[in-house]
Each structure stands twice: as structure tokens, then as C-alpha cells.
N, C-alpha and C positions, 0 to 999 in steps of 0.2 A: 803296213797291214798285209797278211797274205792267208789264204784261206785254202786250203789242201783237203778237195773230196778223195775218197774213193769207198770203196766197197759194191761198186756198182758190176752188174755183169746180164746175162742171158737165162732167165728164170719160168718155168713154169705156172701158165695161169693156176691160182690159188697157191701159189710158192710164198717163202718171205725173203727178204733182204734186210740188212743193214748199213747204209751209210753211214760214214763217219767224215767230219770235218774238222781238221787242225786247223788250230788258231794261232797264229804268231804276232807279233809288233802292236800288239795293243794289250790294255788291260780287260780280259778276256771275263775276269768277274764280273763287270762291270758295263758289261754291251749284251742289249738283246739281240739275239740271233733268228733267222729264218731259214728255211728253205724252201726253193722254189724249182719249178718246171718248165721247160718247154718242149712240147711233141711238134713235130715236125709238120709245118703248114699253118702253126695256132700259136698265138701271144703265151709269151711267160704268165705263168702261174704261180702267185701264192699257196704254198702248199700247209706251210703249218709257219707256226711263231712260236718263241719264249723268251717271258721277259727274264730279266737281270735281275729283278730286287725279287717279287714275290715266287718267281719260277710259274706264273699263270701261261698257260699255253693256249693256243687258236688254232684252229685246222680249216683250209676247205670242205665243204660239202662234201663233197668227191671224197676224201677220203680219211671224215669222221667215223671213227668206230675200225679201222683197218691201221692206220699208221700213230704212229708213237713219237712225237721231240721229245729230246731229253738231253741235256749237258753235264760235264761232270767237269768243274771247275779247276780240280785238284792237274786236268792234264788240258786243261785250254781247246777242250773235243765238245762238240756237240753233236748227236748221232739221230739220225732216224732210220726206226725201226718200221717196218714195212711187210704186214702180212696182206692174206687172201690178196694178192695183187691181179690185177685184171690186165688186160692187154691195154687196156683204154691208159694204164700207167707208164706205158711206152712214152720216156721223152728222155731229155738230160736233166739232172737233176743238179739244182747250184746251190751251194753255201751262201750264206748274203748276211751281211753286218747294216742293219739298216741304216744305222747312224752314218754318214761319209757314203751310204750308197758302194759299197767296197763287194765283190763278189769273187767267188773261187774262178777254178775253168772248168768244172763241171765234171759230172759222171755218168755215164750212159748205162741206163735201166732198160731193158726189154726184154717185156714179159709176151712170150710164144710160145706154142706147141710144136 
């Protein structure tokens, strides 16, 4: 299994971003996807979810109504989409295959003026 973020960089509070995560050694239709957070000094975070069969999605609190999962099967990518970001979005952000517990190395997001 091996899980490839990027898209990550130095963004403007109310900017957007898009990550994106390749997916390799597994059957990539067929596994629901996360991604998650951690800011610096605070516990990982669940940040959003999609499942595999119905494409039902879940988001934190934090950041219902701002960020976007979304996968596109055809290229074994799962992407989140990330507007009006706030500073409080500052962390790395990981790819994660819940099933086996399997995670990227992550991509560093911050959002600063």
C-alpha cells in the first residue's frame, strides 16, 4: 500500500487549496478513504471521510461547509478540496486508508498573512 499527498503549500487566510492523494498496491475502488490533520502541539484529527460503496461523505465540525472529499476511481486519487481556509487550518495533512490503518507522509498546509 502506499499513499502519495501533495498539493500542500503557504496560503492566504480565506485562500483555497487542493490536495490530492495517489493510491497504489491496493484495490483503490474498493477501500474508503480519510483524511486527517495534525497542527502542531494537538492530536491528529479526523478531517473528513468517503466511503467506497455509496460515496457517503463525513467532515469535522471545523471544517463542514469549507472543505470538499471527493475520489475519482478511474486514477486511484482521492482529493480535498479546501476553501475559505483560516489559520486555525495550519497542520499536515495525511491521506489514510482506514482499513490496515495505512497512512501517507503527509503534506504541509499553512495558512498565513
Amino acid at each position: 500500500v502506499q499513499l502519495v499527498e501533495s498539493g500542500g503549500g503557504l496560503v492566504q487566510p480565506g485562500g483555497s487549496l487542493r490536495l490530492s492523494c495517489a493510491a497504489s498496491g491496493f484495490a483503490f475502488s474498493r477501500s474508503a478513504m480519510s483524511w486527517y490533520r495534525q497542527a502542531p502541539g494537538k492530536e491528529r484529527e479526523l478531517v473528513a471521510f468517503i466511503d467506497n460503496v455509496s460515496g457517503s461523505t463525513n467532515y469535522a465540525d471545523s471544517v463542514k461547509g469549507r472543505f470538499t472529499i471527493s475520489r475519482d476511481n478511474a486514477k486511484n486519487t482521492v482529493y480535498l478540496q479546501m476553501n475559505s481556509l483560516k489559520p486555525e487550518d495550519t497542520a499536515v495533512y495525511y491521506c489514510v486508508r482506514p482499513r490496515g490503518n495505512y497512512w501517507g507522509q503527509g503534506t504541509q498546509v499553512t495558512v498565513s498573512s
